[in-house]
N, C-alpha and C positions, 0 to 999 in steps of 0.2 A: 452475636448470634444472628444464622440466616435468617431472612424473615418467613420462611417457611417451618424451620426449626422450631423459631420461637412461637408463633402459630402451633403446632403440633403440641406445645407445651402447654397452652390454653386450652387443647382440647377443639380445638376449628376446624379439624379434619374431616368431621362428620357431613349428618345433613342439617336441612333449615332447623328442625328441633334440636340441634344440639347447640347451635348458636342461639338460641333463642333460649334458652337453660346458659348460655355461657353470659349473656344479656345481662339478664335479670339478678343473676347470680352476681357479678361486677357490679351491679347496683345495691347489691344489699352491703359487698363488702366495698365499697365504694374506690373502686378499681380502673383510674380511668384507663392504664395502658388496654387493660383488657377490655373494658369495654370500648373503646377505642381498635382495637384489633377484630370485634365483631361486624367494624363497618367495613362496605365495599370502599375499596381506593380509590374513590371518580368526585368528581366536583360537583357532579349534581344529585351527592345524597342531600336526602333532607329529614328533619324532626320537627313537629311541631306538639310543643309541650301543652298542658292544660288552659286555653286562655291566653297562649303565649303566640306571638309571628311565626309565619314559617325562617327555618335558619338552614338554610343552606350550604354543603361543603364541610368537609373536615375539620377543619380549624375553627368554623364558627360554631359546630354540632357540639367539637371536642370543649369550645370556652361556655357554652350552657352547663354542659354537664360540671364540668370542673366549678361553676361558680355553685351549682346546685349541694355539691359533695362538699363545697365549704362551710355547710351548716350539717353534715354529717352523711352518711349514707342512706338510700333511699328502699326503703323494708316493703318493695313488691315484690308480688306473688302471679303470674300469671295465672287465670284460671278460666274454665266454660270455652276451652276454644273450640274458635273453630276456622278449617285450614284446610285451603286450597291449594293444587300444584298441578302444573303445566309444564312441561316441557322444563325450563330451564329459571320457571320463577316459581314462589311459592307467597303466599296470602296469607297469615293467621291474623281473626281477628279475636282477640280476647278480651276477657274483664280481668283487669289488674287489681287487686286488692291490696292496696295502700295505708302501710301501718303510721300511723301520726300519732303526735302529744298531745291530748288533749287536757284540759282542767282535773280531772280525776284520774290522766295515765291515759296508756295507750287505746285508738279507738280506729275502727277500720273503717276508710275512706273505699270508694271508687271511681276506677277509673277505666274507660272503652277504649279501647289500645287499637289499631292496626299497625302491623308489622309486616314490610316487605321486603322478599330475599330474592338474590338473583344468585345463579349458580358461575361464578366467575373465577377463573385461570387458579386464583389462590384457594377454590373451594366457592360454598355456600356464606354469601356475605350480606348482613342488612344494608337496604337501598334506602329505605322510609321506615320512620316509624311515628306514627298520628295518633294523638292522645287527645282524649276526651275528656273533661268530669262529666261523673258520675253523679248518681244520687245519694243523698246521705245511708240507704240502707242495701243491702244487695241487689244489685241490678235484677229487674226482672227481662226475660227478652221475648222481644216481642216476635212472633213469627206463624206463619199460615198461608193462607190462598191467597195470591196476590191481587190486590183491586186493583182497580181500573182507573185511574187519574184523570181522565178526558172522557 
């Protein structure tokens, strides 16, 4: 199958929000070809996980996540975005809400995601995507009049 074809079959045809729904979704069904097909094709994408280095490029992006989905799939939830777009790139930055086992069953972690997309030949493709922890109960977000630092 072309790779445009097989693209179109994931659903990448769209815009940043559909890749970004096609993300998260590969993560929960723990899908690397797909998630994998959300990245742009260039050497200088990057991820950097919770606590984790930055890993830059395909094949290193591609062996985090494949070692990550060796202990099962990853049950977020993008949620509170918020998302910027310019020309030919796009910004979401969201709180991820992270299903984990805890001692009594499942219990929701978080996690402060940014997500970036560039609009490239094959479509709308993730360039970076930068993870944060969170705090043990829903993020509160902070925002208002900007001060003054200096």
């Amino acid at each position: 199958m072309e790779k445009k074809s097989k693209l179109h079959a994931l659903n990448l045809d769209g815009d940043a929000d559909d890749v970004e729904a096609a993300f998260y979704e590969a993560l929960q069904n723990a899908d690397i070809d797909k998630l994998m097909a959300c990245w742009a094709d260039e050497d200088e994408i990057v991820c950097v996980h919770p606590g984790g280095p930055r890993v830059v490029g395909p094949a290193a992006i591609r062996a985090t996540f494949e070692n990550m989905f060796g202990n099962g799939s990853i049950r977020a939830w993008p949620q509170q975005a918020r998302k910027t777009q310019a020309m030919g790139s796009a910004v979401h930055n969201v709180l991820e809400r992270v299903e984990v086992m805890g001692p009594q069953g499942p219990v929701n972690a978080w996690v402060i995601a940014t997500n970036v997309y560039h609009r490239t030949a094959h479509g709308w493709r993730l360039v970076a995507h930068h993870a944060s922890p969170g705090t043990a109960s829903e993020i509160q977000e902070v925002s208002g009049a900007p001060q003054l630092l200096h």
